[in-house]
N, C-alpha and C positions, 0 to 999 in steps of 0.2 A: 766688539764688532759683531752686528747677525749674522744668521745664519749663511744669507745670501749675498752677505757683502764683500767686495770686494777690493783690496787697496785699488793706487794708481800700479806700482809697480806689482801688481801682481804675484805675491812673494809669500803670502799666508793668506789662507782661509779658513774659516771655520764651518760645519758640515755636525747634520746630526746623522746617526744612523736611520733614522726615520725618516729623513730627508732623502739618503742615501737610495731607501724604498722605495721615494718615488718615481725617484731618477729612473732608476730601473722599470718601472710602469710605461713611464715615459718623459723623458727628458722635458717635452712643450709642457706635463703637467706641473712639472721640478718648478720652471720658469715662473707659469702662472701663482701658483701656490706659495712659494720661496724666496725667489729671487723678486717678483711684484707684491706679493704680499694677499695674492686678492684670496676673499673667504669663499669658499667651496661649501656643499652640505654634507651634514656629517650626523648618517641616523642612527652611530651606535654609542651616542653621549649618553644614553640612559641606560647601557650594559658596562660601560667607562665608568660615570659616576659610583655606580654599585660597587664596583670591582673597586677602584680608588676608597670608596667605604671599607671594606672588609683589609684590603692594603694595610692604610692607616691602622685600624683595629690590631692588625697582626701584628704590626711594626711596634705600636707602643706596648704589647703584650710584652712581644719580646723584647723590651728595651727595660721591663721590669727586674728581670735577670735572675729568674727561677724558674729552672727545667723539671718541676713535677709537673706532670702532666694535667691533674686537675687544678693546680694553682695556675698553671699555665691559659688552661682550656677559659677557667672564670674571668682573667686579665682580658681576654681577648675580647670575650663576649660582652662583658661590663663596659667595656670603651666602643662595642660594637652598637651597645644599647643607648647610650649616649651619641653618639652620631649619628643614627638610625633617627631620633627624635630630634634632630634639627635637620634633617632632610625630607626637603621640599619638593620629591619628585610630584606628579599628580597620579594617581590610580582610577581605576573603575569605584575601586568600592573599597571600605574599610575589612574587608576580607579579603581584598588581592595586596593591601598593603601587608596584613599579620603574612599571609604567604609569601611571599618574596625577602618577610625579617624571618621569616622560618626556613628558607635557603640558603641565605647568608649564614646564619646557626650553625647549618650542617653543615657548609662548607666548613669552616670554620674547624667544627668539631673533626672532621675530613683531616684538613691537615696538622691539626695537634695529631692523631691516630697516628698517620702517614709519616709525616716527618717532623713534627714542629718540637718535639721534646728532644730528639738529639741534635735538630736547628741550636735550641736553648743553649743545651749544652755545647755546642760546638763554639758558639758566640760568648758563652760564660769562657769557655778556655783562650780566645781568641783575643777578648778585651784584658785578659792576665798578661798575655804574652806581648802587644802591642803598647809600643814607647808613646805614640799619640795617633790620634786622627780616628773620624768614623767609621765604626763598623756598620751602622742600623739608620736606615732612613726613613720613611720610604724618599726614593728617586736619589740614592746615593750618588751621587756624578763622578764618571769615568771619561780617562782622555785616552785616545791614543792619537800620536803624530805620523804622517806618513811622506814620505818625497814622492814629488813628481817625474814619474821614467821620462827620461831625457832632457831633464833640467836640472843645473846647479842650485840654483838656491829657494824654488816653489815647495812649500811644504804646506800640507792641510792637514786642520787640526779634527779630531772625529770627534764628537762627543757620545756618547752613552751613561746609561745608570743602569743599576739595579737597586733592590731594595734592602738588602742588607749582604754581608758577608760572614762566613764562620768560618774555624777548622776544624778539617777531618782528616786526621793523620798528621802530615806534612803539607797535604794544598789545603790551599784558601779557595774556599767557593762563593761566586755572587750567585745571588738569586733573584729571579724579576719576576715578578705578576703579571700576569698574563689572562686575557677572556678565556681565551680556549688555546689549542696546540691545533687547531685545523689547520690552520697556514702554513706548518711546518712539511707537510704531504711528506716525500720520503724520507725525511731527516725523521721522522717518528717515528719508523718503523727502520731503518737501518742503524747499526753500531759503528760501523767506519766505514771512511774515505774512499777506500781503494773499492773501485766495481761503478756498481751501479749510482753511487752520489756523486764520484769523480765525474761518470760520463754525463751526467745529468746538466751538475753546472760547468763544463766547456762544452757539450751542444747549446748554451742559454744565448754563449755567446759566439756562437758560429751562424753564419747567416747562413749556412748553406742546408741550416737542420731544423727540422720541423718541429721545435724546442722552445715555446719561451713560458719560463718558471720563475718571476722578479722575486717575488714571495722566498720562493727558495732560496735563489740566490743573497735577497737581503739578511735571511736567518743566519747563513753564513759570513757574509760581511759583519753582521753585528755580532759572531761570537767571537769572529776575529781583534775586533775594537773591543769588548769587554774585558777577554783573555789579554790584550797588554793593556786596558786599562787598570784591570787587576795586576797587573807585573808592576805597574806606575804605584799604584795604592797600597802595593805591599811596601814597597819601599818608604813613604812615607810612613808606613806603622811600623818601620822598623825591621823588617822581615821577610829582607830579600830572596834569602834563600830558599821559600816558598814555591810550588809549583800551586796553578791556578787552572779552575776549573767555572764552566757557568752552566747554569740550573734553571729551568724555568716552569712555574708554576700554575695552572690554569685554574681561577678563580670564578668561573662564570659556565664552566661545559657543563650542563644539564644531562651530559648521555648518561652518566650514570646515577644517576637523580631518580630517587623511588618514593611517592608521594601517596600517601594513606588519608584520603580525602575525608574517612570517617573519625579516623581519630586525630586526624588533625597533627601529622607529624611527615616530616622529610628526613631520605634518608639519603644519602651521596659518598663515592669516592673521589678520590682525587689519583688522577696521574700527572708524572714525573716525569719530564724533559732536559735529560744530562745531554747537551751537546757538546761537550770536547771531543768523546771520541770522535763522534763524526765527523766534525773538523780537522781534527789531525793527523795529519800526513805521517807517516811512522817511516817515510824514506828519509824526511827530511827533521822527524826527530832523530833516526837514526846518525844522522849527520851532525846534527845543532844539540841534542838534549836538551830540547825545548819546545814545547807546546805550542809551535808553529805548521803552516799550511803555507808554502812559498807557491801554491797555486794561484788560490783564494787571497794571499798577502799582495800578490803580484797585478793581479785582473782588479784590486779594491785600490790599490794605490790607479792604474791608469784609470778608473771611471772617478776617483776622484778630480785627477789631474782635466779630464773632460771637465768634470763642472769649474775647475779653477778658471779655464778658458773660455766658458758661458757658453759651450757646443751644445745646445739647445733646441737641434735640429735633428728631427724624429723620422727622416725618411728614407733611413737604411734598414730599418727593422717595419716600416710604417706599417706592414700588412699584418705582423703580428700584433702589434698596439694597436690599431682597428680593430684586431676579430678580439682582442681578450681587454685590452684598456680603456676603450673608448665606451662602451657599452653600459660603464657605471661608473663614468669620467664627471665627475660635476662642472668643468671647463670649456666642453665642447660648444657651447655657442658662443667662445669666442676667442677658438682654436682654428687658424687658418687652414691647417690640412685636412683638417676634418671637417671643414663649408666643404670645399673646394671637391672633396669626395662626395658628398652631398647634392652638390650642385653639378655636378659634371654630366657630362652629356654623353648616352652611350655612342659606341658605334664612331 
């Protein structure tokens, strides 16, 4: 079943977290996008593409299954150089192409530095310990299932991925590639739940607060879906007992990107985006002994239960989704609330 489909009895659906995203933008774009199917424009297929490059490159590095670091660093690059010459993006000039494969490089080199040899390592002890199933993708797929509050038998299914998972310690962590971590706004910069992240996402969804953060909110919803899609996935490897954690990794931020135009070399860090803490609620670990958010579990089950019923109608929030979604909506000419604001007549 797609994404957007829905039985007769209304009894399962299926939902990506990226879907989930949009909802949150705005419900009319969910519709357009989703549920019709119609194509939108989308100008950052050529930061996607790249990123999706250097992905793959990483993934089958580490799917070689040796944590030294310069065996590692060569795997990476060696399969980087090789998909690098079968892509066809266009450039200015055969010198904006070597620069943009001298990006990729660093980046690259960035995360063997940063984390990719105890990655290695963590995924060599992980595939020891695991009875079957994948650890290394890219686009590993993760489910989690949720019920609909005040329904017996509605249950939607969430999808997600990451791109590979390892161990460190006792949790299993997934990790996903990512352009950059600017979307995340204050999940990057705080450690937990309680404070200023709590009050963040329940003003998103109070209509009465001059609050709207989808972006945030959806980071949250999808660490919530990965963290049980990982509880789902450890099980299948065998290794329940596991506590689970998600990592996300930006493949594309240029902020820290240092370029020696004369000698013709890049130089780049990478940073690390651990959301569990954020996520989790440590009243209701305290309670569970488990790597749950019965806030964020609670508000991700009703908006999914929304889109199970195809509530599709954007005009309880409409002033926030006009001043912040519409403005880089690719839908809007053939978005009725949005003519209808357009066309209306003052006074």
């Amino acid at each position: 079943m797609s994404e957007h489909a829905r039985d007769g009895k209304a009894d399962a659906m299926e939902l990506t977290v990226d879907g989930l995203e949009t909802y949150l933008h705005c419900p009319r774009r969910y519709e357009f996008a989703h549920d019709h199917g119609l194509a939108g424009s989308d100008d950052d297929t050529t930061i996607d593409d790249r990123v999706a490059l250097l992905r793959t490159a990483i993934c089958d590095g580490l799917r070689r299954g040796d944590p030294d670091r310069e065996a590692l660093e060569d795997a990476i690059k060696t399969r980087l150089e090789t998909l690098w010459d079968g892509h066809d993006e266009p450039f200015h000039s055969l010198a904006q192409r070597r620069h943009e494969r001298r990006v990729l490089e660093a980046t690259a080199t960035a995360y063997v530095d940063r984390v990719g040899v105890d990655h290695a390592a963590g995924i060599e002890r992980l595939a020891s310990e695991a009875t079957e199933g994948a650890v290394i993708g890219p686009g590993l797929s993760l489910s989690s299932t949720v019920s609909v509050p005040e329904t017996d038998e509605t249950t939607v299914s969430i999808d997600a991925s990451v791109d590979y998972v390892y161990a460190d310690g006792s949790a299993i962590v997934g990790v996903q590639f990512v352009p950059t971590l600017r979307s995340l706004g204050l999940l990057r910069y705080r450690s937990e739940w309680e404070g200023a992240v709590a009050e963040q996402f329940t003003d998103h969804f109070d209509p009465d607060a001059d609050v709207f953060e989808p972006t945030f909110v959806g980071a949250l919803f999808e660490t919530a879906v990965v963290i049980d899609g990982l509880r789902n996935h450890c099980r299948r490897l065998g290794l329940e007992d596991r506590t689970c954690r998600y990592v996300r990794i930006p493949l594309a931020d240029r902020s820290q990107t240092a370029v020696n135009w004369a000698r013709k070399t890049v130089q780049t860090s990478l940073e690390v985006a651990d959301l569990t803490d954020v996520y989790i609620d440590h009243h209701t670990f305290g309670m569970t002994h488990e790597h749950r958010n019965r806030t964020v579990d609670d508000r991700l089950a009703t908006v999914a239960g929304r889109l199970a019923t195809g509530a599709f109608d954007p005009t309880d929030r409409w002033d926030s989704i006009s001043n912040h979604a519409c403005p880089d909506c690719s839908y809007t000419v053939c978005c009725q609330e949005y003519i209808a604001q357009e066309v209306r007549f003052d006074g």
